[in-house]
C-alpha positions as CSV (number, residue, x, y, z in Angstrom):
1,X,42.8,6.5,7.0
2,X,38.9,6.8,7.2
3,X,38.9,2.1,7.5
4,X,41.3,2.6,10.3
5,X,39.3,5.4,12.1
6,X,36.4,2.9,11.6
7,X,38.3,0.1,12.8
8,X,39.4,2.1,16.0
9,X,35.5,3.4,16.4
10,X,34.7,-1.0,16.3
11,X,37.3,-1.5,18.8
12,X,35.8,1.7,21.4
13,X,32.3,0.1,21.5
14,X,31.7,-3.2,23.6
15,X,31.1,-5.8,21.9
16,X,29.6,-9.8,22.8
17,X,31.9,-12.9,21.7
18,X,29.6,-16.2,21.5
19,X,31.9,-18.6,19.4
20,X,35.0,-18.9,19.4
21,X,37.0,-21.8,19.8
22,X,39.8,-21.8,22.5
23,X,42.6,-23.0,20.5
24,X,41.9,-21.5,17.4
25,X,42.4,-18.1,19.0
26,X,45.7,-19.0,20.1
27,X,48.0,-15.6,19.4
28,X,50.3,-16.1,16.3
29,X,53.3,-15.2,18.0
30,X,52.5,-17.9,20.8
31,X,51.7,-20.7,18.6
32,X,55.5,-19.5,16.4
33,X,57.4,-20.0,20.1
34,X,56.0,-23.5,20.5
35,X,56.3,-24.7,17.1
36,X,59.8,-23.8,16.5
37,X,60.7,-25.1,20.1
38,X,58.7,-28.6,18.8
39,X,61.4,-28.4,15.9
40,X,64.0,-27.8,18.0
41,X,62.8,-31.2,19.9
42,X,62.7,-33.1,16.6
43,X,58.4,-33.4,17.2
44,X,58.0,-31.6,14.1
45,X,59.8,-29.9,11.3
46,X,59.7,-26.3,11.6
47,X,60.2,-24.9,8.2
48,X,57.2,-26.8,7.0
49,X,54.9,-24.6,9.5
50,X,56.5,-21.3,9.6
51,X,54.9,-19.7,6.6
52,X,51.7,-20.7,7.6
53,X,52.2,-19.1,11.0
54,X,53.9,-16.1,9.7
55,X,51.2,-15.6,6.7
56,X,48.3,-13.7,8.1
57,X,46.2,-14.2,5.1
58,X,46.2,-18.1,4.9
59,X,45.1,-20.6,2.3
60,X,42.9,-23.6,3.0
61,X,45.9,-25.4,3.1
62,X,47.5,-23.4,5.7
63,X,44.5,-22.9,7.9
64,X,44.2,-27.2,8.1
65,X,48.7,-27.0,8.8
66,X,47.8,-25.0,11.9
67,X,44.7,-26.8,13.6
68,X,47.0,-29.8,13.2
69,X,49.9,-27.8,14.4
70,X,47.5,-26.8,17.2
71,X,46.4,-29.8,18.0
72,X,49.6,-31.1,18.6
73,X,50.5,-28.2,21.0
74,X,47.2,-28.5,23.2
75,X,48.5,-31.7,24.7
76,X,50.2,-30.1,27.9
77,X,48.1,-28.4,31.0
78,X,50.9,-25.8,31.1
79,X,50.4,-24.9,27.7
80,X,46.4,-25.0,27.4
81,X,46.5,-22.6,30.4
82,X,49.0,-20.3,28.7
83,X,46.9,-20.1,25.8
84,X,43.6,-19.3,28.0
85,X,45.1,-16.8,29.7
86,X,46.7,-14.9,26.6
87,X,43.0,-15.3,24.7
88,X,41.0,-14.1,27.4
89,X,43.4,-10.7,27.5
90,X,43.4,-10.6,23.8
91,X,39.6,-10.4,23.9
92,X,39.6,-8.3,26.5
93,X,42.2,-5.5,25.3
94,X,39.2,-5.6,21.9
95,X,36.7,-4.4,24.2
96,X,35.0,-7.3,24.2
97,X,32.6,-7.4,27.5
98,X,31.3,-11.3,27.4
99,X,33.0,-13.9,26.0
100,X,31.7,-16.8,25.9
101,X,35.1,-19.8,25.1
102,X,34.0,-23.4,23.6
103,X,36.7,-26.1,23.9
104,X,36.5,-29.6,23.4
105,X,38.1,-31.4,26.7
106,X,41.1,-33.6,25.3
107,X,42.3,-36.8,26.6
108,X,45.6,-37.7,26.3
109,X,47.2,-40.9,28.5
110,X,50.9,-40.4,27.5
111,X,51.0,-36.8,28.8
112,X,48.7,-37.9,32.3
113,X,45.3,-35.2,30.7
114,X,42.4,-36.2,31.1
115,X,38.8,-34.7,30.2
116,X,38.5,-33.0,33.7
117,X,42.4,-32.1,34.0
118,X,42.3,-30.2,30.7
119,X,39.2,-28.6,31.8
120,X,41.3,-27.2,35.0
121,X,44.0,-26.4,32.9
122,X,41.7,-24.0,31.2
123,X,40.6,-22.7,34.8
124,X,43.7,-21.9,35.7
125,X,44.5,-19.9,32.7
126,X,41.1,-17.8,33.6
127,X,42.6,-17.6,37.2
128,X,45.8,-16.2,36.1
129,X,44.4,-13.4,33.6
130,X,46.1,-9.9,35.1
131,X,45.4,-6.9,32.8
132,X,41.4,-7.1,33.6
133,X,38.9,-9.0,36.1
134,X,37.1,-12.1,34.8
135,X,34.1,-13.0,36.2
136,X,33.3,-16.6,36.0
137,X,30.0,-16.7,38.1
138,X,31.6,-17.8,40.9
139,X,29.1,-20.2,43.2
140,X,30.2,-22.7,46.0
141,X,33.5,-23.1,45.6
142,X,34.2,-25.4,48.4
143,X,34.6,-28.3,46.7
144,X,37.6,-29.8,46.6
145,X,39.4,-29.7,43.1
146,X,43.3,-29.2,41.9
147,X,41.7,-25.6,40.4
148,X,43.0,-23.0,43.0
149,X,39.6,-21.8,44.1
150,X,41.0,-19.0,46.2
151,X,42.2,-17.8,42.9
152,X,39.1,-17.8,41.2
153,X,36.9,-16.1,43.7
154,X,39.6,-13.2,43.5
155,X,37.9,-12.9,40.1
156,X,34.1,-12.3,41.6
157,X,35.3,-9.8,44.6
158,X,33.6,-7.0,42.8
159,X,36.6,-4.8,42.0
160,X,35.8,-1.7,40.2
161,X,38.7,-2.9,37.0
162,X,37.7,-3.3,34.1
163,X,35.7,-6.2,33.9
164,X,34.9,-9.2,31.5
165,X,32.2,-11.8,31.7
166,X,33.8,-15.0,30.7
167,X,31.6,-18.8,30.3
168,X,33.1,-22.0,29.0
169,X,31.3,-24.2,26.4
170,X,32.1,-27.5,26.9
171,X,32.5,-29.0,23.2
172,X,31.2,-32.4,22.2
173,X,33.4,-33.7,19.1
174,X,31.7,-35.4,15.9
175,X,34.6,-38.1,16.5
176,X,33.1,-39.2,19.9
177,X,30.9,-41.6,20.7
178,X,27.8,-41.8,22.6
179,X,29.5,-42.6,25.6
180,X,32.4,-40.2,25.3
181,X,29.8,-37.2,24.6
182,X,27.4,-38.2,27.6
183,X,31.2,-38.0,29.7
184,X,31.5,-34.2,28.5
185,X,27.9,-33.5,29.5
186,X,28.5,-35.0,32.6
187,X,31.7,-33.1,33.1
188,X,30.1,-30.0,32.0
189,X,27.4,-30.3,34.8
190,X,30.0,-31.1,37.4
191,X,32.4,-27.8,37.0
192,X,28.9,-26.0,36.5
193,X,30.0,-23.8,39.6
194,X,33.1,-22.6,38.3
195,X,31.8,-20.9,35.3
196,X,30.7,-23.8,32.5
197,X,27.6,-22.4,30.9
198,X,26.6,-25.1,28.0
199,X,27.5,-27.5,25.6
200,X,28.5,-27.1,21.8
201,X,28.9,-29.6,19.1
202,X,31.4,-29.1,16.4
203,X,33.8,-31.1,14.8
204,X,34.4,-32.4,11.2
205,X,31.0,-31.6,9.7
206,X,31.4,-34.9,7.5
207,X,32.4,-37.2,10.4
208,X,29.4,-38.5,12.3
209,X,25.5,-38.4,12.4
210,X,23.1,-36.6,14.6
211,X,21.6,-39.8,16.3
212,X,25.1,-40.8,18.1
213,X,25.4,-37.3,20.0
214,X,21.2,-37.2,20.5
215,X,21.4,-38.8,24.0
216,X,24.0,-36.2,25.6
217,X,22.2,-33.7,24.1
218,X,19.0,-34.3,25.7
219,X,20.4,-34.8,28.4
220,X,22.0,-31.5,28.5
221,X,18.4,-29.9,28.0
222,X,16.9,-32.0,30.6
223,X,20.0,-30.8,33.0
224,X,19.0,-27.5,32.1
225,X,22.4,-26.9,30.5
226,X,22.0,-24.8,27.2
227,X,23.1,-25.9,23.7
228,X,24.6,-24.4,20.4
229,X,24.9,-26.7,17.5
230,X,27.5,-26.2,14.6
231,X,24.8,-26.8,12.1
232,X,24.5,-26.6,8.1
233,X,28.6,-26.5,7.4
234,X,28.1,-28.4,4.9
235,X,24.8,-29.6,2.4
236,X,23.2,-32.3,4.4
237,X,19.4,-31.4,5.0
238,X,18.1,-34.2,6.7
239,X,20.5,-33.6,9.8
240,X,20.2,-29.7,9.4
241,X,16.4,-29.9,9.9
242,X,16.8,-32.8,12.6
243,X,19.2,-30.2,14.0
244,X,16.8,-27.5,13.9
245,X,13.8,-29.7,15.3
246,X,15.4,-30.4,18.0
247,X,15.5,-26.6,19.1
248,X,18.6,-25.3,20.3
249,X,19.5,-21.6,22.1
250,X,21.7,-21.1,18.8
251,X,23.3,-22.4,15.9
252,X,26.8,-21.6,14.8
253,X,27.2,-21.0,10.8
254,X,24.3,-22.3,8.9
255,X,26.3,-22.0,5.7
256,X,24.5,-24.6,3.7
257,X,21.1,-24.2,4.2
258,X,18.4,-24.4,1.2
259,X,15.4,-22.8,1.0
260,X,13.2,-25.3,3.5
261,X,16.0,-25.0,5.9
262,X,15.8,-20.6,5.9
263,X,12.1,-21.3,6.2
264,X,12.1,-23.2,9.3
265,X,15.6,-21.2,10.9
266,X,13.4,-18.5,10.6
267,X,9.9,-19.7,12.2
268,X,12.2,-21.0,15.1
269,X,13.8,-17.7,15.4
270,X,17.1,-19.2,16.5
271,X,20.1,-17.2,16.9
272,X,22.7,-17.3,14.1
273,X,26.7,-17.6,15.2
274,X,27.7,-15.6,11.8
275,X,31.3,-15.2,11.3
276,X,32.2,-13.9,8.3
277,X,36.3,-14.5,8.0
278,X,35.8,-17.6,8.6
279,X,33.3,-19.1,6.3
280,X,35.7,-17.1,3.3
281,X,38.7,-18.8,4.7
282,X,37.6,-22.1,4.9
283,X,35.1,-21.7,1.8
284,X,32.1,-22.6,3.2
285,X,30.6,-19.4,1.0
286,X,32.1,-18.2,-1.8
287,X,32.3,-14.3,-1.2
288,X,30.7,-11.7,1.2
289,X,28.7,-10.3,-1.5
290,X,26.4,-14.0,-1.4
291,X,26.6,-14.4,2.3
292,X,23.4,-15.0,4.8
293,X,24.4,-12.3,6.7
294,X,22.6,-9.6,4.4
295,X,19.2,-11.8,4.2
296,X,19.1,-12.3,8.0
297,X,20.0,-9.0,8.8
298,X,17.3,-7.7,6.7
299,X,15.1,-10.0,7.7
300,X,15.5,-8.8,11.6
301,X,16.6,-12.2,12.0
302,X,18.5,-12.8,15.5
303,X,22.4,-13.1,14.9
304,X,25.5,-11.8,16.4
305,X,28.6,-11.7,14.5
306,X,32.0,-13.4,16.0
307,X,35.5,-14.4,15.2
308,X,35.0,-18.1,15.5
309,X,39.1,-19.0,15.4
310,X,40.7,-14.9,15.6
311,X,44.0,-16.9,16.3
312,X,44.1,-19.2,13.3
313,X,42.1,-16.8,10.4
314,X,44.3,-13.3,11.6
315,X,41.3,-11.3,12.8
316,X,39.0,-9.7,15.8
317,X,35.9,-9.2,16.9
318,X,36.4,-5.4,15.7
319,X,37.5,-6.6,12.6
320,X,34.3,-8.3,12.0
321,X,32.3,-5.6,12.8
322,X,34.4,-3.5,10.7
323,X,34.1,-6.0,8.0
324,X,30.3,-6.3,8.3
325,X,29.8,-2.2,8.0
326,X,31.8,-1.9,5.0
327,X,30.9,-5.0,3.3
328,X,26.9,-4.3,4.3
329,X,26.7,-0.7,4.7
330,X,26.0,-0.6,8.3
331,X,26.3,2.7,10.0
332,X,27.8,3.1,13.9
333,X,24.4,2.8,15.1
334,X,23.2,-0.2,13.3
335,X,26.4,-1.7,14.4
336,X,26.2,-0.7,18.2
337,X,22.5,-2.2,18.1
338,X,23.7,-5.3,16.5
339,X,26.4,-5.8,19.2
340,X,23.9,-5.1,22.1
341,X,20.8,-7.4,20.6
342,X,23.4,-10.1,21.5
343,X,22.9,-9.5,25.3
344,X,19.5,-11.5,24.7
345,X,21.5,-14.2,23.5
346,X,24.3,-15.4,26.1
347,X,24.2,-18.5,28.0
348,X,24.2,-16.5,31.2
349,X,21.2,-15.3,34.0
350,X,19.5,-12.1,34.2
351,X,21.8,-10.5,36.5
352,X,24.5,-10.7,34.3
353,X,22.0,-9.9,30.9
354,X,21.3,-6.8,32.8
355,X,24.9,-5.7,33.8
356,X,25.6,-6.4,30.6
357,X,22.7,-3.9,29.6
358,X,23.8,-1.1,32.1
359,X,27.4,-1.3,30.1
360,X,25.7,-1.0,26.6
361,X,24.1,2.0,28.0
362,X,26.5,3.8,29.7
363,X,28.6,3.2,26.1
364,X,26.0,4.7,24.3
365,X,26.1,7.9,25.8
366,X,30.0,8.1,25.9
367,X,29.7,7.5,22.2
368,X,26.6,10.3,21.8
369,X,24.9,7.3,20.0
């Protein structure tokens, strides 16, 4: 009784969402529809993916069943704007204020996607969110594109709804090439105006080196686009501290990092993604009681906790907050603080950090905190 009362106080305070990975949030009971409607087709067999779906407290084995599984489904604009659509209202019914959505724009000839149509496709899930208004930052949108723009400046009309900040985070993938990753950049700077705020890299942290996706990096910073860099997933310390040289806005993880590494993470002061279900899940730390979280914490260290992939690892942005204060011993205030500190952290202007501020606030004082 007293966890859930905890868990219901996590879900009534706002709360700031930095990384999380389209896809992987994809609702369980979505992602059971399509896969037994792909067996029904003959794509895939069904039976060897339903436990995994059905099983909210997955293996390492099941976790890898559904990203393929995932992967499979993400191949059709219908279905990639279905899945925006339901993950932005998911967030939103968690009281979750600014969410910030990284995807990695997919190309796929035998279904007619391309980088930019899959990017729309995502659009026009934001554009067709209905249980709260999005704002996407809305600039010129004049330009000609297959995105209904009258749509999306419905979104920025300043309608007294509950409202949620959303930005996209165009994701370079350790698979690409220079070429391919200086196309995403590009792409990223071109839908800048309908609500693309930065670039990520992520991928299979054992797949690729630093130097290929260099070039569209520094590009991005010279564009003025921001960066977050999945960094330290696994041992490798000459790209970590290459990584960390080269200065991002944040770093997502930093699971592996030895003692050289936390020296320099820490002179940099760069913002820590930490999310805590999913390093146990996928084993990149061993158990809560050894994770960075504590030492950064302590250390007043800037981090903000998120879910990463809530879809695929059966959790929530309140359920890592909850996690955190009973696994850490943080109290409601320590955990309000943490969630506002993020403010200083988005990918978005000063208008927006100080709505963002005025929400925290008014919060505050309907939670006498």
């Amino acid at each position: 009784m007293e966890k859930q009362r905890e868990m219901d106080w996590c879900v009534s305070m706002p709360k700031i969402e930095l990384h999380a990975h389209l896809n992987g949030s994809i609702r369980g009971s979505t992602l059971l529809e399509l896969a037994r409607g792909l067996g029904e087709k003959g794509t895939i067999v069904f039976s060897e993916v339903e436990h995994a779906i059905l099983n909210s407290d997955r293996s390492l084995h099941e976790v890898f069943k559904l990203f393929d599984l995932i992967h499979i489904v993400t191949t059709d604009h219908t279905i990639v704007t279905r899945i925006t659509r339901e993950v932005v209202e998911d967030f939103a019914a968690d009281n979750v204020v600014y969410l910030e959505l990284r995807t990695t724009p997919k190309r796929n000839d035998l279904k007619g996607m391309t980088k930019q149509s899959y990017i729309e496709a995502v659009l026009k899930g934001l554009s067709d969110v209905a249980t709260v208004d999005v704002d996407l930052a809305c600039q010129d949108l004049s330009t000609k594109n297959s995105v209904d723009s009258c749509a999306i400046s419905n979104l920025c009309d300043g309608t007294t709804r509950k409202k949620i900040y959303v930005r996209l985070l165009l994701s370079i993938d350790r698979r690409e090439s220079t070429e391919s990753a200086m196309e995403t950049v590009k792409l990223a700077l071109a839908m800048r105006h309908l609500g693309v705020a930065g670039i990520d890299l992520s991928g299979n942290p054992i797949v690729g080196k630093w130097e290929t996706f260099l070039p569209a990096l520094k590009f991005a910073r010279e564009e003025d686009l921001p960066i977050t860099l999945h960094c330290g997933e696994v041992p490798n310390p000459v790209e970590i501290q290459a990584m960390l040289d080269f200065l991002p806005r944040r770093i997502g993880h930093a699971c592996c990092f030895g003692e050289e590494e936390w020296r320099m993470l820490k002179s940099y002061k760069i913002p820590v993604e930490i999310c805590l279900t999913s390093n146990i899940r996928t084993e990149t730390i061993s158990s809560l009681d050894v994770h960075h979280f504590a030492d950064l914490y302590n250390a007043e260290h800037p981090i903000v906790l998120c879910t990463d992939d809530s879809g695929v690892f059966s959790t929530s942005l309140s359920g890592e907050y909850s996690l955190a204060s009973s696994t850490f011993g943080l109290g409601r205030i320590e955990m309000f603080r943490l969630a506002q500190k993020a403010i200083e952290f988005v990918f978005a202007d000063d208008a927006v950090k100080g709505e963002l501020r005025q929400m925290f606030d008014s919060a505050a004082r309907k939670l006498n905190l």
